[in-house]
DOSEDREN-553592 format. One record per residue: x, y, z of N, C-alpha, C in turn; residue in three letters. Coordinates in steps of 0.1 Angstrom, whole numbers, plus 5000, padded with zeros to 4 digits. Atoms other than C-alpha are relative to their C-alpha. Example, Ala and Ser with C-alpha at 12.3 -4.5 7.8 and 13.67 -1.06 7.14 Angstrom:
BEGIN
500949885000512349555078500950125000ALA
499149895000513749895071499250115008SER
END
This chain:
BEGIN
500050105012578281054477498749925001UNK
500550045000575380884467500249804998UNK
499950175000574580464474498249974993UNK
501350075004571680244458499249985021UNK
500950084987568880214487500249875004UNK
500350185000568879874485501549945001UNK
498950094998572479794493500650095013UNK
499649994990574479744523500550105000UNK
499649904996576080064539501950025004UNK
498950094989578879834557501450154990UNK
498850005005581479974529500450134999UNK
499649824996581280344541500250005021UNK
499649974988582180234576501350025004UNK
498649914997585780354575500350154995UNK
500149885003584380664558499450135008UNK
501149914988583380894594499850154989UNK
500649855005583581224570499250024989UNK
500750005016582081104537498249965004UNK
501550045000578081104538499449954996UNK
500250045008576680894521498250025002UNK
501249945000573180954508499649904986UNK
501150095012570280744487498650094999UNK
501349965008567880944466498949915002UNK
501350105001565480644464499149985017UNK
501350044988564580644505499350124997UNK
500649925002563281004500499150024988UNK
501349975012561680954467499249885000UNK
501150105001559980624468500449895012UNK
500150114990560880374498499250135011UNK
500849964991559680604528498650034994UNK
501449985011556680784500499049855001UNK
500350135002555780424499499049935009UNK
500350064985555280314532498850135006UNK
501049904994553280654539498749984992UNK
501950015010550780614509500549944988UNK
499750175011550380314487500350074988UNK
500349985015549880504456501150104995UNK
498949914999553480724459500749974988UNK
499449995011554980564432499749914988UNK
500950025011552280524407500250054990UNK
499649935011553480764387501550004993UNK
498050015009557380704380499449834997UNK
500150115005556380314377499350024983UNK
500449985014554180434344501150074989UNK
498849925009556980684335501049914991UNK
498950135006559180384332499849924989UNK
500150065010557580184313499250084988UNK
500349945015556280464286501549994994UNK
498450035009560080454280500749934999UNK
499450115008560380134270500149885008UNK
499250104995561579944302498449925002UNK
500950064997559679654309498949985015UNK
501049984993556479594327499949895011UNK
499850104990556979284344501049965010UNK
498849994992559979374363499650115016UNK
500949944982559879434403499850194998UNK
500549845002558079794405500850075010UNK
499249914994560479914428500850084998UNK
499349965009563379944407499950084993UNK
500849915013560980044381499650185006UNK
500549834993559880334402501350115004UNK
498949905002563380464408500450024990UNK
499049955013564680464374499050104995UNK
501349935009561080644364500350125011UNK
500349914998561880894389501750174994UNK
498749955009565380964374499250004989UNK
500749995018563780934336499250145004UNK
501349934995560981214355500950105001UNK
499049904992563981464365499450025013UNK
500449944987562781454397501049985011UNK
499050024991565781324413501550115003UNK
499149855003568081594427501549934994UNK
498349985006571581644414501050055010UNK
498349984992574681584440500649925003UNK
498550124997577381364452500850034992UNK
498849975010580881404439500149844995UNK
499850145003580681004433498949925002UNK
501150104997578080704435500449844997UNK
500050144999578080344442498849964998UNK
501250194996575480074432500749894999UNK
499950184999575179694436498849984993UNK
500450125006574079424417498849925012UNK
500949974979570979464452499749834988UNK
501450124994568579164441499449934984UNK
500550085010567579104407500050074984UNK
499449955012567179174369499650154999UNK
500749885001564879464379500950135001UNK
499149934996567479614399501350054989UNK
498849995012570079574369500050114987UNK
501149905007567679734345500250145004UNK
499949914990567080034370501350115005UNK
498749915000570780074378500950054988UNK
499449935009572080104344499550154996UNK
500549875007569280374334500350105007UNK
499649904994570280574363501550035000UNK
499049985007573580554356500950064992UNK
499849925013573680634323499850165004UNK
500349884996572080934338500850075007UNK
499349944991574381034365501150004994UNK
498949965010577480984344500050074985UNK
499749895011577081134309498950144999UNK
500549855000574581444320500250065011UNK
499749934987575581484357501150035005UNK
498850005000578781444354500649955011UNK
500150024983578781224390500649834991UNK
499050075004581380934383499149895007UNK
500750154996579680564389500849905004UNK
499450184998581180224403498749945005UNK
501550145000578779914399500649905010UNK
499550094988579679714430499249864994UNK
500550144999579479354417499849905004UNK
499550114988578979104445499249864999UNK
499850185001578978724441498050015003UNK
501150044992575278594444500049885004UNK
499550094989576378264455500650025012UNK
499549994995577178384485500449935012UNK
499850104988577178064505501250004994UNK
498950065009579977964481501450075008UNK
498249894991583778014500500450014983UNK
499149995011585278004460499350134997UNK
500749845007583378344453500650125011UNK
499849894987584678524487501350094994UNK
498849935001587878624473499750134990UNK
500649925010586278784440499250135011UNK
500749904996583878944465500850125010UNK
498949934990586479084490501150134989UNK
499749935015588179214454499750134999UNK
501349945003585179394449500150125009UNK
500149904988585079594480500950075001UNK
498449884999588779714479499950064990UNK
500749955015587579824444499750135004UNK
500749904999584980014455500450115010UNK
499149904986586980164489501250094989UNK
499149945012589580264460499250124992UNK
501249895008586580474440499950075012UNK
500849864986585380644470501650085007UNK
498849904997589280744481500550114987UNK
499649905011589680884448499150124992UNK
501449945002586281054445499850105007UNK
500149934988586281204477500750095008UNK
498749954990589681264491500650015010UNK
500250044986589081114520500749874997UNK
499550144997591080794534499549925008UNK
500750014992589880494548500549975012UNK
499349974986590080504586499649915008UNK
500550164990590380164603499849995018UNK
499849974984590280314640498350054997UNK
501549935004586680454628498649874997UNK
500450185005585880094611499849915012UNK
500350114984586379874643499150085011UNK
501249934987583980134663498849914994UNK
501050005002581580084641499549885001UNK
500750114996582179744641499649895012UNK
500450034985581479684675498950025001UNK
501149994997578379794673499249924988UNK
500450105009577279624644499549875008UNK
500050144990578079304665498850015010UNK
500949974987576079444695498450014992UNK
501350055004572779484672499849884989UNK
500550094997573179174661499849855009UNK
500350114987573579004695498450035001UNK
501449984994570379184701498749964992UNK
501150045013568479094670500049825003UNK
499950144998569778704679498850005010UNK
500550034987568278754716498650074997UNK
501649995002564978914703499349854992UNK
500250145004564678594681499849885008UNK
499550084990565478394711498250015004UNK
501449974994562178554728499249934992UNK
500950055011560078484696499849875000UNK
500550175002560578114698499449975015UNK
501150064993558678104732498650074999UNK
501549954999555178194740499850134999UNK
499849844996556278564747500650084995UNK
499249885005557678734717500350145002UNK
500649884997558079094722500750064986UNK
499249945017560579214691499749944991UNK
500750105012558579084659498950094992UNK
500649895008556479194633500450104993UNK
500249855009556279544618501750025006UNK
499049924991558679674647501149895001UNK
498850025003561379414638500650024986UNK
499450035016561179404599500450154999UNK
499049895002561879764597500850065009UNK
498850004999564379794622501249944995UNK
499050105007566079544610500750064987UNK
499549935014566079714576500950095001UNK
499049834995567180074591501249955005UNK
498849984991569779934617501049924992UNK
499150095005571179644597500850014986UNK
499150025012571679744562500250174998UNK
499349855004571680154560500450035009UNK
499150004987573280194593501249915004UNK
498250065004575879964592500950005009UNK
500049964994576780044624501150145003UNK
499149874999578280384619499050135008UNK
500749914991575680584642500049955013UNK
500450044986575980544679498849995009UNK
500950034995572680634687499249885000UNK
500650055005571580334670500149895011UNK
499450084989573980114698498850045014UNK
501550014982571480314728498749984999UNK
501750015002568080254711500249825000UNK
499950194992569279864712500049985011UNK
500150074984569979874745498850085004UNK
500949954992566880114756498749854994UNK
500750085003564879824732499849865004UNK
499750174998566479524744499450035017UNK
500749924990565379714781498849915003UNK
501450035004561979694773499649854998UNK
500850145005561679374756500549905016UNK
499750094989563579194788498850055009UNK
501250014987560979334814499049974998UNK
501150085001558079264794499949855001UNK
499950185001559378914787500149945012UNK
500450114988559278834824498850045002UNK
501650024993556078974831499049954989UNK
501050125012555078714797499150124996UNK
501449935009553279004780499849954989UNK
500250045016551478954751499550174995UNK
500249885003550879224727498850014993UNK
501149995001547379124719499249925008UNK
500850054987544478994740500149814997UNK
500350135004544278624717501349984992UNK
499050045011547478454698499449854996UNK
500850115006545678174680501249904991UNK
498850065008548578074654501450094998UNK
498549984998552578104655500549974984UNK
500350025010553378224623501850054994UNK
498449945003556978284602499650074982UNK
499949935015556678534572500850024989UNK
498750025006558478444543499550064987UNK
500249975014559178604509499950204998UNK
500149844995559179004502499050024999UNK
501149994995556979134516499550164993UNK
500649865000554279434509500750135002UNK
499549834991556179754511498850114999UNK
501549874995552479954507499349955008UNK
500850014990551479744530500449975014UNK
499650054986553479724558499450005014UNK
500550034986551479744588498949854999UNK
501150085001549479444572500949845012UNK
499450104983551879214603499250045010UNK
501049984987549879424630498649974996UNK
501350065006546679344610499749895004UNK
500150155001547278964609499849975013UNK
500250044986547778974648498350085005UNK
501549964996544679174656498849994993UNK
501050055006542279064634499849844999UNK
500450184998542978694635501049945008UNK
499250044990545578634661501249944996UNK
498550065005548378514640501150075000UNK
499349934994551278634654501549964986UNK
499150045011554178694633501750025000UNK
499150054988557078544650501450144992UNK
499149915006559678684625499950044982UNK
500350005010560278754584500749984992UNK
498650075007562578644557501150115000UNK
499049904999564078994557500850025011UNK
499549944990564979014589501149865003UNK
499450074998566478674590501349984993UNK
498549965004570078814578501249985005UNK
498850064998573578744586500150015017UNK
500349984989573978644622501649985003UNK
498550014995578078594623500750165004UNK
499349854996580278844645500850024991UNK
499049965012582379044622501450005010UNK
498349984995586779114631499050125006UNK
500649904997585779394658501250095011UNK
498949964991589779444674501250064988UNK
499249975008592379634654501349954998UNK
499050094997594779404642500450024984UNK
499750095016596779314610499349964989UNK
500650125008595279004605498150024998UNK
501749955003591679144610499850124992UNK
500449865014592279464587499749904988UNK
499950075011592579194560498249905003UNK
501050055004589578984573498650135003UNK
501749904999587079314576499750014988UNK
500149985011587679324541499049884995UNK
501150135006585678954535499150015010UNK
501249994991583579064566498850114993UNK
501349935013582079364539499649914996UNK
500450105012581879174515499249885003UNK
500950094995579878924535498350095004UNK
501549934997577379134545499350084989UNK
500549945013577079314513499449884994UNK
500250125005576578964498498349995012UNK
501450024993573678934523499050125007UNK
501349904994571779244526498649924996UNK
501250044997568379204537499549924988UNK
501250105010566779074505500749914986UNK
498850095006569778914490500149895006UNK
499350124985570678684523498649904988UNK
500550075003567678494510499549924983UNK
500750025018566578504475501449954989UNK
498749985007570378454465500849905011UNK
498950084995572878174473499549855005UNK
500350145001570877874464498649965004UNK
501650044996567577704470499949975018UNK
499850074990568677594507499950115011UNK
500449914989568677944523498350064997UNK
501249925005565478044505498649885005UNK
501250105003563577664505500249945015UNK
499550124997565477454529499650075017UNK
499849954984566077714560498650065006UNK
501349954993562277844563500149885007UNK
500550104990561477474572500849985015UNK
499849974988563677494597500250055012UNK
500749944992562477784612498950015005UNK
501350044995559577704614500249915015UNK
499450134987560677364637500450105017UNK
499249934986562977644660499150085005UNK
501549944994559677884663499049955004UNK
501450104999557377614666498650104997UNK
501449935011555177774639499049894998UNK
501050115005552277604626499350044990UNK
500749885013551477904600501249994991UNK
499649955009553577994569499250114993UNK
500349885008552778354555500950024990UNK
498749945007554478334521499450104990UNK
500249855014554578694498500349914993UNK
500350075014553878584467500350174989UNK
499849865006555478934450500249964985UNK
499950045020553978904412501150034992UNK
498550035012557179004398501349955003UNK
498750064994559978854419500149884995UNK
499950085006561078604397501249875007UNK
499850114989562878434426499749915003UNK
500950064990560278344446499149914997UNK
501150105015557778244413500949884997UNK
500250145006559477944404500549935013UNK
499750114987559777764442498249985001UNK
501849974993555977834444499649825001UNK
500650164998555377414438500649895009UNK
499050064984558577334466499250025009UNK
500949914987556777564489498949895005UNK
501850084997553477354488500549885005UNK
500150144995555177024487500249965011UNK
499850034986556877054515499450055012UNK
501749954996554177214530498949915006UNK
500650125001551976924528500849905008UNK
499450104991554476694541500450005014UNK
500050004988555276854570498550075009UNK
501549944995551476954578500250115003UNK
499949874998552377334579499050064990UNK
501149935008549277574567501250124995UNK
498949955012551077744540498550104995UNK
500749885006549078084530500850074991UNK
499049935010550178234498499150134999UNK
500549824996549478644501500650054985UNK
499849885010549678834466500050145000UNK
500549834997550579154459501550064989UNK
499349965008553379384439500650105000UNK
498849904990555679554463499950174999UNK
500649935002554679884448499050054999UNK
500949955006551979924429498449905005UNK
501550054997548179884445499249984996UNK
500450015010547379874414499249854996UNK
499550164999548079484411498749955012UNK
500450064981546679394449499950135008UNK
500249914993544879634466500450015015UNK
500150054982545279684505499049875004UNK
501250125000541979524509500349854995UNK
499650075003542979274484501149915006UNK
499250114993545779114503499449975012UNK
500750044992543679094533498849924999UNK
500850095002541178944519500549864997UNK
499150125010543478644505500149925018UNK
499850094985543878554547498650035003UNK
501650024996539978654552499549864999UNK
500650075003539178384528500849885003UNK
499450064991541878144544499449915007UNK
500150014987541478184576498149945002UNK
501749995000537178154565499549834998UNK
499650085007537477854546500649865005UNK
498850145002540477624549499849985019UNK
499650044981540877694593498749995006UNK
501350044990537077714600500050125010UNK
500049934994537678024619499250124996UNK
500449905001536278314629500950115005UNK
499349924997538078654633499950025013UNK
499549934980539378774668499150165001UNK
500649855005538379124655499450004982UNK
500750015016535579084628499950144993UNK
500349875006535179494622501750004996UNK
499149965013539079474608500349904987UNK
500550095014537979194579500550144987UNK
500149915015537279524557500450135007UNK
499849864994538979874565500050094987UNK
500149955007538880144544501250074999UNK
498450005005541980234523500150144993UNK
500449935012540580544500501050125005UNK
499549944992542480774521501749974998UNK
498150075007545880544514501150015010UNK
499050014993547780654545500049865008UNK
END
């Protein structure tokens, strides 16, 4: 059965025989991350037919690769969510339309609360999920299997004890889980894994390994850390290695990032009664907070309120906020951001750019935006002046 990329997994964890599968990591999220310019061509597709141009290009790029036929044809059923924004909404109808009246592939629109601080929304959201567990039993043929559910959610728990205790590291001198190598595990293990893969349980513990013995022998993972930095806002997906950039070219180390900063409560993880009923608001919590929902969604206080206070708990003295031209989120906090900014004497760096398309903000271009910074405003000079300008023409 097919799921939206962009939404939690959690609600196929009592499903061990149903597969579930997302067109979009193989046609444009991995494509993406390999070569900036991947989905240059379904973003145009999209808007020759009609849909709008100022809407996040990610979206845009999946519905343009459905509009393109290039998306294969299978699943006996499909689930999306209501992931993140109007882009996504946009996106998931046009595919829809598609997959139900020419593919003949039956749809449920998983609608989940975006208030999700809110307890008066949980019940609706909990609704929702027996909803969509109801589609997929009747789609499939398959039942769901609560002895299958509490495995998985045991491990769930366990990567996020370990995601807590890498955070832990991060707020002293000697992060070792951070950066690149948390924001997309985080992504992988937390929201399309779900914890229904075991191996996912021994790569935490061989990770967590690692990061414990480096962290007594205080490694650092480059020769200079000059500024302690917290990355907030969505970030570059064509540019994702630009975190290991920031640290080796100008020492700003990049403690953690808003994506990764996602739901940290244990789920029901013993087979009970009364915990079959609460795994049901334990989905639905986590669906409510995949990666790029937890933030952007459920009020100004998790998006405005709780950077500042991570900052304080990492003892940052940087702010890296994405400034993603079309996240219409993030664009109207942009004069909070500063004030409070200013008040609390935190260097507040705003990074442009437009999640897909390098069109917008080249590679170069977003490095330059911390060249001229870091040139400027901090009086510095780079740690490594030969990676100022790299050459991108290449794209991988």
């Amino acid at each position: 059965m097919l799921l939206d990329e962009n939404e939690m997994q959690s609600v196929m964890m009592g499903f061990p025989t149903v597969v579930p599968l997302s067109r979009e990591i193989a046609s444009t999220y991995i494509p993406v991350l390999l070569n900036q310019r991947a989905a240059i061509h379904y973003i145009d597709v999209a808007q020759e037919y009609g849909l709008a141009g100022d809407v996040c290009p990610m979206p845009e790029a999946e519905a343009g690769v459905s509009i393109d036929d290039d998306a294969p044809i299978l699943g006996c059923c499909a689930v999306q969510c209501n992931t993140t924004c109007d882009g996504s909404l946009l996106s998931n109808g046009v595919i829809s339309k598609r997959l139900e009246f020419e593919d003949g592939i039956p749809v449920f629109q998983l609608a989940t609360p975006l208030r999700h601080t809110n307890e008066d929304v949980q019940d609706y959201a909990a609704q929702e999920i027996r909803n969509a567990i109801a589609f997929i039993e009747e789609h499939t043929g398959e039942k769901w299997d609560w002895t299958h559910y509490f495995e998985c959610a045991k491990r769930v728990n366990y990567a996020t004890k370990c995601r807590l205790e890498w955070l832990e590291m991060s707020k002293t001198p000697y992060p070792q889980v951070f950066g690149s190598n948390l924001a997309l595990y985080t992504e992988t293990n937390y929201m399309a894994i779900s914890g229904r893969l075991p191996v996912f349980e021994e790569t935490d513990r061989k990770i967590m390994k690692l990061a414990e013995k480096a962290f007594k022998k205080k490694k650092m993972a480059a020769n200079e850390y000059r500024h302690r930095a917290i990355v907030w806002g969505v970030q570059s997906h064509y540019y994702m290695d630009f975190l290991v950039w920031l640290l080796n070219c100008w020492g700003i180390v990049p403690l953690t990032d808003m994506l990764s900063m996602d739901n940290t409560d244990m789920i029901a993880e013993v087979d009970t009664p009364e915990n079959r009923e609460q795994a049901i608001y334990d989905i639905a919590k986590l669906t409510e907070r995949m990666i790029m929902r937890n933030r952007t969604h459920g009020g100004y206080r998790v998006l405005l309120d709780d950077l500042w206070k991570f900052v304080e708990e990492f003892n940052a003295d940087m702010v890296i906020l994405w400034e993603h031209m079309s996240c219409k989120a993030l664009d109207g906090m942009h004069g909070l951001f500063e004030q409070r900014a200013r008040e609390l004497g935190i260097n507040l760096v705003w990074v442009s750019h437009d999640l897909f398309d390098p069109r917008v903000v080249s590679r170069q271009g977003v490095r330059d935006q911390i060249n001229t910074y870091m040139r400027t405003v901090m009086g510095e000079e780079p740690v490594d002046p030969t990676l100022e300008v790299l050459p991108d023409e290449e794209s991988w």
